[in-house]
C-alpha positions as CSV (number, residue, x, y, z in Angstrom):
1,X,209.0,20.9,100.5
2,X,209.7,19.2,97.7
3,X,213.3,16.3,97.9
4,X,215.0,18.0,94.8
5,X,214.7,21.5,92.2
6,X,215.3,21.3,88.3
7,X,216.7,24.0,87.4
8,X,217.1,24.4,83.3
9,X,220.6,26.0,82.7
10,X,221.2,27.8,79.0
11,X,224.7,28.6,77.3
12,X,226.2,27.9,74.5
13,X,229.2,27.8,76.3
14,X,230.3,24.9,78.3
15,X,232.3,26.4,80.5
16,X,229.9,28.9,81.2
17,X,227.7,25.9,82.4
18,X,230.7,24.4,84.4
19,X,230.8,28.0,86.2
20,X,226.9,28.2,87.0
21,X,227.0,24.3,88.2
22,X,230.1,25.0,90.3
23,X,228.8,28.6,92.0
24,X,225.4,27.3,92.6
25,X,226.7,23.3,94.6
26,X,224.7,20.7,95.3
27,X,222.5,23.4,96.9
28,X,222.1,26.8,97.3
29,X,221.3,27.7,100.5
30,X,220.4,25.6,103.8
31,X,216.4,25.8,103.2
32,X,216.9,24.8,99.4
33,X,216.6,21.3,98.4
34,X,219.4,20.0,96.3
35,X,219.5,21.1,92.5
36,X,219.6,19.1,89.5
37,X,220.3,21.0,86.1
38,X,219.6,19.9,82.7
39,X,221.7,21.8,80.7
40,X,220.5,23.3,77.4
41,X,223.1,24.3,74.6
42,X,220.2,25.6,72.0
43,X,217.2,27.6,71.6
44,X,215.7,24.2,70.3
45,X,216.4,22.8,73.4
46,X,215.4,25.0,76.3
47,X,211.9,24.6,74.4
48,X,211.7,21.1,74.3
49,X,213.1,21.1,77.7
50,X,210.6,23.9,79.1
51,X,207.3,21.6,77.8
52,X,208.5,18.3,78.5
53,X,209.6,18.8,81.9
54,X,209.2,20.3,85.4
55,X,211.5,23.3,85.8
56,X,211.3,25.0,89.1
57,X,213.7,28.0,87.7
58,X,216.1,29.2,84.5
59,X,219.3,29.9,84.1
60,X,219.9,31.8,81.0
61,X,223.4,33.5,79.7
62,X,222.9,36.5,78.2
63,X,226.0,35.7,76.1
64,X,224.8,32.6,74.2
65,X,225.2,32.5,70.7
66,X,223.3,32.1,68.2
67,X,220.3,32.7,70.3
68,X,220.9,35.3,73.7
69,X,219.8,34.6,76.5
70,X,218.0,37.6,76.9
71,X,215.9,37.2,73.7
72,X,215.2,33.6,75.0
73,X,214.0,34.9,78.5
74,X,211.8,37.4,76.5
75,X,210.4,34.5,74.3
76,X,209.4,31.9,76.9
77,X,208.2,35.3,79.2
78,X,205.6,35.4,76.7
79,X,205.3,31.9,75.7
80,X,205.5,29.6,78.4
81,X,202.4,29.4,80.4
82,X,203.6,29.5,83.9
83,X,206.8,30.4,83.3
84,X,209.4,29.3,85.6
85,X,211.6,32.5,87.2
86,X,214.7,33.5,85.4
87,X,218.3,33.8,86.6
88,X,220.1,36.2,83.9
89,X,223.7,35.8,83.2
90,X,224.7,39.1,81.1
91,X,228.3,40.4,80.0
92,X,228.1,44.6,81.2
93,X,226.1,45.8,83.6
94,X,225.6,48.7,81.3
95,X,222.7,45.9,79.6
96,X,221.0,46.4,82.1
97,X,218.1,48.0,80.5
98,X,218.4,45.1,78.2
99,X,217.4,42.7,81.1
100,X,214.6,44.6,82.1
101,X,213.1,44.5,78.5
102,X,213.9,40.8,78.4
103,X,211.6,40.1,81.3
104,X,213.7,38.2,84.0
105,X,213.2,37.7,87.2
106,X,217.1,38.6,88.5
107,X,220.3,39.7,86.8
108,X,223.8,38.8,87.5
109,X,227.3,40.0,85.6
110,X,229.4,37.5,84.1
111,X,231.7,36.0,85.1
112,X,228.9,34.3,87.7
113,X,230.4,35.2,91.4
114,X,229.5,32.1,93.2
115,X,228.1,33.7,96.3
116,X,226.0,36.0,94.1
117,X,224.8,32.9,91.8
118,X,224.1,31.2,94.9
119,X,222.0,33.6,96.6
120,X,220.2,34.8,93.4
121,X,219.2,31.5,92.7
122,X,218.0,30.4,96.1
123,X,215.9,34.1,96.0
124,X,213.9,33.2,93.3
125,X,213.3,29.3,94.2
126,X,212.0,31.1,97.6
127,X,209.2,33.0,95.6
């Protein structure tokens, strides 16, 4: 088992972050190992991030602006060669048809629960 996770976390909005960072701990669950994020603000960024380092899973708010989060998760889907699992944040649960075209791995409302960010997230660093 590995000492740590990196987990890429995506929004435009910092407070958005500060909510997925506080839901989610220094851990997950029991069986995880502790989480570090790098935090991405920008498309640009998640890219960069995404080939320059190891990311065991995403984090990606459907909400972001200019670039969505589901348009990103869609975009790295098909472009990152072993792309890590994604965690979608997304406004109405009515979109969710919208996740499913985006590709991700797991769907959450916002604003993130932090039981349900916790769990999700531990889920898919299981798999």
């Amino acid at each position: 088992m590995p000492s740590s996770v990196t987990v890429l976390l995506y929004s435009s909005d910092a407070g958005t972050r500060a909510q997925v960072r506080t839901g989610v701990g220094r851990r997950p669950a029991t069986d995880i190992p502790p989480v570090s994020f790098i935090e991405c603000a920008t498309l640009p960024a998640v890219l960069l991030t995404l080939e320059a380092s190891r990311i065991d899973a995403c984090v990606l708010d459907g909400e972001a602006t200019p670039a969505g989060g589901m348009g990103v998760c869609r975009q790295i889907k098909n472009e990152v060669f072993r792309c890590p699992p994604v965690l979608l944040l997304m406004g109405r649960p009515q979109d969710t048809w919208l996740a499913t075209w985006s590709l991700a791995d797991a769907v959450i409302t916002l604003p993130p629960d932090p039981v349900e960010i916790a769990a999700s997230l531990a889920a898919l660093l299981r798999a």
